[in-house]
N, C-alpha and C positions, 0 to 999 in steps of 0.2 A: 504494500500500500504506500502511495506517494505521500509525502509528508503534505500537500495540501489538500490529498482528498481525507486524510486522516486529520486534519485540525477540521476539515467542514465539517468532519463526521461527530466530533467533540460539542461540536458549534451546535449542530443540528440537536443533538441529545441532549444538551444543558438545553435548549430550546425549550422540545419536549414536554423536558421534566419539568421544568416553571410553568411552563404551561399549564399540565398533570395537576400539580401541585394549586393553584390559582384554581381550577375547573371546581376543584373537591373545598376549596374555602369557599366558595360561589356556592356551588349547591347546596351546603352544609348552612351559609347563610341565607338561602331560601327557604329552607327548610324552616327555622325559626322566625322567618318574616310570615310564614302561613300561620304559623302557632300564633303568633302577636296577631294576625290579623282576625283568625278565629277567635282570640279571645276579645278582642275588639266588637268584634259583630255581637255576639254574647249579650256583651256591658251594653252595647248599643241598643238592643234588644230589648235588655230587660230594666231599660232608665238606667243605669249606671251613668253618670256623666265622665265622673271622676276617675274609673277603671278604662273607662272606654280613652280618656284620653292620656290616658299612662299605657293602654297595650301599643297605641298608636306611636306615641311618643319611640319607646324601646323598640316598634318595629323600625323607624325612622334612625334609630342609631347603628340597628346593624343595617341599614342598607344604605348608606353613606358613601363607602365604595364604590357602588354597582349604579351607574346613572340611572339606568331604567327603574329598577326599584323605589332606587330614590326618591325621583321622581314621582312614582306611584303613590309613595307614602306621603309628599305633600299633596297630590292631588284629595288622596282621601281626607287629611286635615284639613284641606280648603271645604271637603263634600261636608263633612262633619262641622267645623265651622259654620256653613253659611245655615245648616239643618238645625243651630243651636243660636242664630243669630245674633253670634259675638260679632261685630265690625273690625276690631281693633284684631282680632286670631285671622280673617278672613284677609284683610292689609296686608299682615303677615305673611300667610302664607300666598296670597298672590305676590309678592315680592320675592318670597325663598324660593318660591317656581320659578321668577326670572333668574333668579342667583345662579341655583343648581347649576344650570350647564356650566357656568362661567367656571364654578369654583374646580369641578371634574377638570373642564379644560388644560387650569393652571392650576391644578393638583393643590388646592387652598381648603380640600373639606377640615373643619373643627371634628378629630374625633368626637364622639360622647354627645355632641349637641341634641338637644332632645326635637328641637324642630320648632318647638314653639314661639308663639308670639310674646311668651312673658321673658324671654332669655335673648340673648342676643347672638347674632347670624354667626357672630363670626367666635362667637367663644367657645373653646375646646373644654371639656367634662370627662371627667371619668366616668367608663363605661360600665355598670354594674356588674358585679362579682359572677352573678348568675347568668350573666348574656356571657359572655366571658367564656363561662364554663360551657353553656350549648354551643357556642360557637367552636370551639375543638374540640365538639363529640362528647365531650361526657356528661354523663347522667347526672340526673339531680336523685 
């Protein structure tokens, strides 16, 4: 094997494997964005205001990464929002809908932000102990 086709071949399988590796954090944190968001609909359901916007919240934390999700999770803050007729939550998140793409762009997300309109766009949080733990797999 010629030394160049054996560095592409190096190249190509570090590729791969980040790749591999990124796919399984991805699905892993869908995974838990469906949990947050069934528990969401639940709280929603049954008058919960306050459950319903903390499942929301913590689904918006783990999908921070992942634009599309992201995305999704202020859309539904926005739907919840206008359905509970806060103005000042709806502001909000018509604004962090325009953010999102920006911040993905230039790689500027705030870990941990919960998404809402009482905290600010741009400040980082820690991310609860228990999203933490679903998010590499293990059980509670």
């Amino acid at each position: 094997m010629t030394p160049f086709i054996w560095a592409f071949a190096q190249v190509f399988y570090w590729h791969r494997q980040r790749r591999w590796r990124g796919l399984a954090r991805s699905l892993q944190a869908r995974k838990v964005i469906a949990e947050e968001m069934e528990i969401f609909s639940h709280a929603k359901a049954s008058g919960d205001t306050a459950n319903a916007w903390s499942a929301l919240e913590r689904a918006h934390i783990v999908s921070q990464p992942y634009l599309g999700p992201h995305l999704s999770s202020h859309w539904a803050m926005l739907r919840f929002a206008i359905s509970q007729r806060d103005a000042r939550e709806i502001a909000g998140q018509i604004f962090r809908l325009a953010l999102a793409p920006l911040g993905a762009i230039l790689g500027r997300i705030p870990a941990g932000n919960t998404g809402r309109a009482n905290v600010s766009a741009f400040q980082q949080m820690d991310i609860p102990p228990d999203l933490r733990a679903k998010l590499r797999g293990e059980t509670e």
